[in-house]
N, C-alpha and C positions, 0 to 999 in steps of 0.2 A: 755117310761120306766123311772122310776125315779131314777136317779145318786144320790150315796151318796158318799162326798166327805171322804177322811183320814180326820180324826179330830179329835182336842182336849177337844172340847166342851162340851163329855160329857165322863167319864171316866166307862169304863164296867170293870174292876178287884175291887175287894174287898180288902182289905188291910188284912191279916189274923191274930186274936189275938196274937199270937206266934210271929207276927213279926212286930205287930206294938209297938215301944216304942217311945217317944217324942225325937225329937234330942239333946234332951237335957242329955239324959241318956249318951251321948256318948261325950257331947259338952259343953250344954248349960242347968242344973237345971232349971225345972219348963216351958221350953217351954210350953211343950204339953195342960199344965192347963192355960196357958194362951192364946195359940192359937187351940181352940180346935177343927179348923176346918183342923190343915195340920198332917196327924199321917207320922212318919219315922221309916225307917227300920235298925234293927241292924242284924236279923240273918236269917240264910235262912230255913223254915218251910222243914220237909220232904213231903211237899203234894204241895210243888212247882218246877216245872222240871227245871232242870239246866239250869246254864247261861251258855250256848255254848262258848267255846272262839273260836274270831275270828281266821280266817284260816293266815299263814304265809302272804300270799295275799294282807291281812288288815291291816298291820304292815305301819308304817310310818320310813323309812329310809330318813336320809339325804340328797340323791342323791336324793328323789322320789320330785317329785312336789306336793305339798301337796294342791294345789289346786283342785287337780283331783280327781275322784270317787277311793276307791281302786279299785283293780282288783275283779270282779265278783260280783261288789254292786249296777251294772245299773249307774242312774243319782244320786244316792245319794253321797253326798260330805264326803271327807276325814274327818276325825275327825278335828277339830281346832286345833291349836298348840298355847292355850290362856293358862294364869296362873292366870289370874283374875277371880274372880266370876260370876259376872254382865255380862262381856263382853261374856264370854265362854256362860251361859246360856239362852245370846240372841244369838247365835251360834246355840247352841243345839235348840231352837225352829223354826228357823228359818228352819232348818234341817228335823223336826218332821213334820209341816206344810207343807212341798214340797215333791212332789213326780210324776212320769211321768209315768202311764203305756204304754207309747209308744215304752218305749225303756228300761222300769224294771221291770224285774219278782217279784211275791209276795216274793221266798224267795231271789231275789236279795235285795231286799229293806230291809228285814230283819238283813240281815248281815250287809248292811250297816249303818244301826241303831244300831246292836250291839258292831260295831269297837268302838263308841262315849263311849260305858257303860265303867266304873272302872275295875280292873281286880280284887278290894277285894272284893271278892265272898261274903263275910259274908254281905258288906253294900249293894252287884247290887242287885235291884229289874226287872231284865229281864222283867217278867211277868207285868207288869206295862206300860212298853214301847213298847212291842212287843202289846198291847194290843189295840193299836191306829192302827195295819195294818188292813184291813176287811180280812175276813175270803177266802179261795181261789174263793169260787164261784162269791160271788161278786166283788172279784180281777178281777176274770176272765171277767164279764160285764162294768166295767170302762175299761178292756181293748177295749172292743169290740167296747166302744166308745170315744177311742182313751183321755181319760179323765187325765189330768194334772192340778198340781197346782203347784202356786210359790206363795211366802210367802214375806214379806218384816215386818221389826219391829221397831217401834215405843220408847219402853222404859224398862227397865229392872231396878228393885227396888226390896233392903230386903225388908219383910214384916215387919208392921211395930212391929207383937209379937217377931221377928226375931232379931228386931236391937235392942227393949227393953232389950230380955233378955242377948243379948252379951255385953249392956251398965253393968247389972249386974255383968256378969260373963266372962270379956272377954278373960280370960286362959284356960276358961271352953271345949272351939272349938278346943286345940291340940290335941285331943285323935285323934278323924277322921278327921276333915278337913272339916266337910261335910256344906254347907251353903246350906243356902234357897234362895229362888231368885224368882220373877213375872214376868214375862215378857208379854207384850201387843203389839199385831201386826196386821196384816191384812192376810188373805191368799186370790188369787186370781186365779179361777179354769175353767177350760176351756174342750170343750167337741168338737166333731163333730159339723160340718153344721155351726160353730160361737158361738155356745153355749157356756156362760160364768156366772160368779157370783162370788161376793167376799162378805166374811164375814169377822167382826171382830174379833181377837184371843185373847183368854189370857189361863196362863198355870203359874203354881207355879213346878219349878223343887228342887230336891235336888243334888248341883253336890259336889265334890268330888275334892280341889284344896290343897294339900299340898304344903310344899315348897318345892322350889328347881324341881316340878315338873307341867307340863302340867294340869288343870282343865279333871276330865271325870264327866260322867254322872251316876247320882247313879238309882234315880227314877221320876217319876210324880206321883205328887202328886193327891187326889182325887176328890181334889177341890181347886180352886182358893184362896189364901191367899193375903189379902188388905196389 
């Protein structure tokens, strides 16, 4: 039977007119025309199902070890508690990449991919990111063969229409906060009987780092941005 791993490699959501404008609309004039491979989102279409917020569960208190999964997210990890761009969205990939159905349900892994998203609903593209889980039946067959991956990464860079156009316009980025970021990694996946294989990653996110507060995760983008 042929395993298919959680992956970023190729992205199955569409980006919908209604919600794609360049980040520039909100940041940065003229991205989008000059990178016209990465579209961003400002608002949320009504033909796209809510961002869920996470359960009380998923919250990050002081007291809590923030190394650990929240409560009811399986093996997926706590959101980062990063305030830098780069670092936070080699966080979130590395996050996206890994995952254990030996010991996390489909919608466990879910939730815990959603603790990571923004809570400004107008910029989370949910649908985007929930969009990397497989569907439950073939949830249900990685489980059967006990199929895992862990992820490890390499390097994390604006792109480079990214950094041009904040050279232009660098006041442009206080409306939302929202950066672009690449990140290139390796994910390494594992099955019954010794069965293994790793490939190489890459993944353009858009995350969401104001100041004074913690980086989240807005969206994935559709396509890798150089």
């Amino acid at each position: 039977m042929k395993k298919r791993p959680l992956s970023l490699s190729g992205y199955s959501v569409d980006w919908s007119a209604n919600r794609r404008i360049a980040i520039v609309a909100l940041a940065i004039t003229g991205l989008l025309a000059v990178a016209g491979t990465v579209a961003w989102f400002t608002g949320r279409g009504d033909q796209h199902e809510e961002h869920p917020a996470p359960s009380a569960t998923n919250s990050t208190a002081p007291s809590q070890d923030a190394s650990k999964p929240p409560a009811g997210s399986g093996s997926v990890p706590r959101p980062s508690q990063i305030a830098e761009p780069i670092t936070y969205a080699k966080a979130a990939a590395k996050m996206l990449w890994s995952y254990d159905t030996r010991d996390t349900g489909r919608d466990q892994q879910l939730a815990g991919m959603n603790a990571w998203m923004t809570k400004e609903t107008k910029y989370a593209d949910w649908n985007s990111v929930a969009a990397q889980v497989p569907d439950p039946v073939l949830w249900s067959r990685m489980a059967d063969q006990d199929q895992h991956a862990t992820a490890t990464v390499t390097e994390g860079h604006f792109p480079s229409a990214f950094k041009a156009a904040l050279s232009d316009d660098p006041s442009a980025i206080t409306k939302a906060y929202i950066y672009v970021v690449t990140v290139n990694g390796k994910q390494k996946i594992a099955w019954k009987k010794g069965g293994s294989g790793a490939e190489d990653r890459a993944v353009t996110l858009a995350v969401q780092c104001r100041p004074s507060h913690d980086c989240s995760l807005v969206s994935i983008a559709p396509r890798v941005a150089p």
